[in-house]
C-alpha positions in Angstrom: 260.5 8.7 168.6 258.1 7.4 170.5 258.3 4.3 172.7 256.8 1.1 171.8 254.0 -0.4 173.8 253.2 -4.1 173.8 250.0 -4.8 172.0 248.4 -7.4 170.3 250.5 -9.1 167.1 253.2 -7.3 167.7 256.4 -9.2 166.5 259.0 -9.4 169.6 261.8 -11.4 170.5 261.7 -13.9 173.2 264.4 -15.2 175.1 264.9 -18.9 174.7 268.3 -19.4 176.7 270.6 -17.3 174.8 268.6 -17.2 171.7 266.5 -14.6 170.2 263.8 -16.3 168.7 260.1 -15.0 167.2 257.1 -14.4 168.9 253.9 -12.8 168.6 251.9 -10.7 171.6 248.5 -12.4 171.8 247.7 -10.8 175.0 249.2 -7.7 176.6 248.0 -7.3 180.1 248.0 -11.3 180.5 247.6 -11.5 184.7 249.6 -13.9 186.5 247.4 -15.6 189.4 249.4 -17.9 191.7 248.5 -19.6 194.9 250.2 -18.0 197.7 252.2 -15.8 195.6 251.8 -12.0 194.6 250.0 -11.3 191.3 252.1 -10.0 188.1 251.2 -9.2 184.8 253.2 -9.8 181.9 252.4 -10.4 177.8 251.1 -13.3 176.6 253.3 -14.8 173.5 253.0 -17.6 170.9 257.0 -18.4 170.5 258.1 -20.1 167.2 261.1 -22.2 167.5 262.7 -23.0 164.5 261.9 -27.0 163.2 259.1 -27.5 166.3 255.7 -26.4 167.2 254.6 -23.0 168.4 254.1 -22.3 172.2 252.3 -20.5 174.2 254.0 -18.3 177.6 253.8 -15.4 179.5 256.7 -12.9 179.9 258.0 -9.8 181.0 259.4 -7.1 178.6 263.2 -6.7 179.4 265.0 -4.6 176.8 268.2 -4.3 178.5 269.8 -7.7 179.7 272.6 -7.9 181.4 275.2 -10.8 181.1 274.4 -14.1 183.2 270.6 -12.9 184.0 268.7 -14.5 181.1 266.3 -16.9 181.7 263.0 -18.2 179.2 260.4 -15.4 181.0 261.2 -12.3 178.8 261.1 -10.5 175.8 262.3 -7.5 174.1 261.8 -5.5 170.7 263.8 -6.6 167.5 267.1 -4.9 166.8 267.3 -2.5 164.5 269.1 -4.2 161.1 270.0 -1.4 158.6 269.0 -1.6 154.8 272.1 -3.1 152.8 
């Protein structure tokens, strides 16, 4: 199978503490310009919490987490959930 590659409306899941929660790509090479500090890119997202308004962010894709190392700037593809 071929691997995924962020692109725009793509449905991912963004890390908001420890919970996986919707999002949507809107940009996929989003550049990261900050004073004084090296540029990054990363992917846009519009993140839907449940019961409060959309957001907008930008994160890195990071399909393997380890314990203790999540934080609110990355994303990763939805698990797989087998047909009942």
């Amino acid at each position: 199978m071929a691997e995924k590659v962020p692109s725009i409306g793509r449905v991912v899941h963004f890390m908001y503490g420890d919970a996986h929660v919707p999002a949507i790509i809107t940009d996929p090479s989003f550049v990261v310009k900050e004073s004084g500090k090296p540029d990054w890119t990363g992917q846009a997202l519009t993140v839907f919490l449940p019961a409060a308004p959309p957001f907008t962010t930008v994160a890195i894709h990071q399909e393997e987490i380890a314990p203790g190392t999540r934080n609110n700037a990355t994303w990763h593809w939805p698990e797989y959930v087998p047909a009942v």
